[in-house]
C-alpha positions as CSV (number, residue, x, y, z in Angstrom):
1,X,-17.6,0.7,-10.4
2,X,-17.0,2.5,-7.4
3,X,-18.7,0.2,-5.1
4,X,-16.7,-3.0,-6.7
5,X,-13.3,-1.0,-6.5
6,X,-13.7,-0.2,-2.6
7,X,-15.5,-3.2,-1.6
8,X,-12.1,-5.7,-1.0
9,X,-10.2,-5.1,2.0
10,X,-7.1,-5.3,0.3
11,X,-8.0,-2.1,-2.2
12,X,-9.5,0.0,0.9
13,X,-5.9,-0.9,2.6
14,X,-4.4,0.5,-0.3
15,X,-6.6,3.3,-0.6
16,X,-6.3,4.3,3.5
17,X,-2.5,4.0,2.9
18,X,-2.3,6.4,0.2
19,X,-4.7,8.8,1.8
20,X,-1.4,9.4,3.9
21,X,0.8,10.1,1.4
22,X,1.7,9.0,-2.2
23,X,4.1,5.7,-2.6
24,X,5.7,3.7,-4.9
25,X,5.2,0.2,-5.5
26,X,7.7,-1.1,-3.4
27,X,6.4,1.3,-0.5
28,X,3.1,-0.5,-0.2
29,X,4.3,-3.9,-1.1
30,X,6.1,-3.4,2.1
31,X,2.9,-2.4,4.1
32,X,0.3,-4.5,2.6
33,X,2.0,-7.9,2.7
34,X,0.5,-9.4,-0.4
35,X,2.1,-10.9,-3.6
36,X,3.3,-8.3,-6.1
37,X,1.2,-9.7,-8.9
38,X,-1.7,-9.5,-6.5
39,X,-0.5,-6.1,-5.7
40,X,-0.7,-5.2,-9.5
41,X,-4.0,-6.5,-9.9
42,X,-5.5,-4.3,-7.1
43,X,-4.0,-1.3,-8.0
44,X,-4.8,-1.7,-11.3
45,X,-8.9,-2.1,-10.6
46,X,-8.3,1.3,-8.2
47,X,-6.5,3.0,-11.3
48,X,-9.5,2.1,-13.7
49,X,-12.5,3.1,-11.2
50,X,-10.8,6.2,-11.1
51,X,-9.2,6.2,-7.5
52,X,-5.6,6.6,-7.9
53,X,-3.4,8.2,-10.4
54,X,0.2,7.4,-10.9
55,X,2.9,9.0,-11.9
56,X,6.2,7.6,-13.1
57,X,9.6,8.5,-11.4
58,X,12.1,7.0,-13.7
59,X,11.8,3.3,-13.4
60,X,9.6,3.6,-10.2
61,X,5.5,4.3,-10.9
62,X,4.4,6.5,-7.7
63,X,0.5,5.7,-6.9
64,X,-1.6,8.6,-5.5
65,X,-5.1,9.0,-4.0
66,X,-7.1,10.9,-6.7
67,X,-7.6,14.5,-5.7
68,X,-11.8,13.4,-6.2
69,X,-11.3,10.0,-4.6
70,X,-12.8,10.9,-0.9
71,X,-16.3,12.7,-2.5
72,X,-16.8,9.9,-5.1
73,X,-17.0,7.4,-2.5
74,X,-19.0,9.5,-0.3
75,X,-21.1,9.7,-3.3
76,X,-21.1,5.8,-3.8
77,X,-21.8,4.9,-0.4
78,X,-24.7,7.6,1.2
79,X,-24.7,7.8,4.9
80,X,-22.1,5.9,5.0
81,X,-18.6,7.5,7.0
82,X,-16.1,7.4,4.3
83,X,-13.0,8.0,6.6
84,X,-10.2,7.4,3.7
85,X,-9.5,11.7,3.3
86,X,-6.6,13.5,1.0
């Protein structure tokens, strides 16, 4: 699941973004100029291989890298330089 979450450019954009700091929605909608649904979709595939975590803020939802994000792909992808880091 790992492999399929990480393999779209789009999901390993949002992944290297959040491996700088947490955002909301909004936040990387800005940086990763795709539609919002599109958005939704991607984060939602990162949220259930286990990659992010959210947490809500009132009406905002803040996405996070997951504190075990960096050694599970590591883990998926031997030998390969996993540069995304918390």
């Amino acid at each position: 699941m790992v492999l399929q979450a990480v393999a779209d450019p789009i999901r390993w954009a949002v992944l290297a973004t959040l491996a700088q700091s947490p955002r909301c929605v909004c936040r990387l909608q800005d940086q990763i100029p795709i539609a919002g649904n599109l958005l939704s979709y991607h984060l939602k595939v990162l949220r259930e291989a286990g990659l992010v975590t959210t947490s809500r803020r009132g009406r905002w939802v803040d996405y996070a890298l997951a504190h075990d994000a960096p050694e599970r792909m590591r883990a998926a992808l031997p030998g390969a330089q996993v540069a995304v880091s918390a």
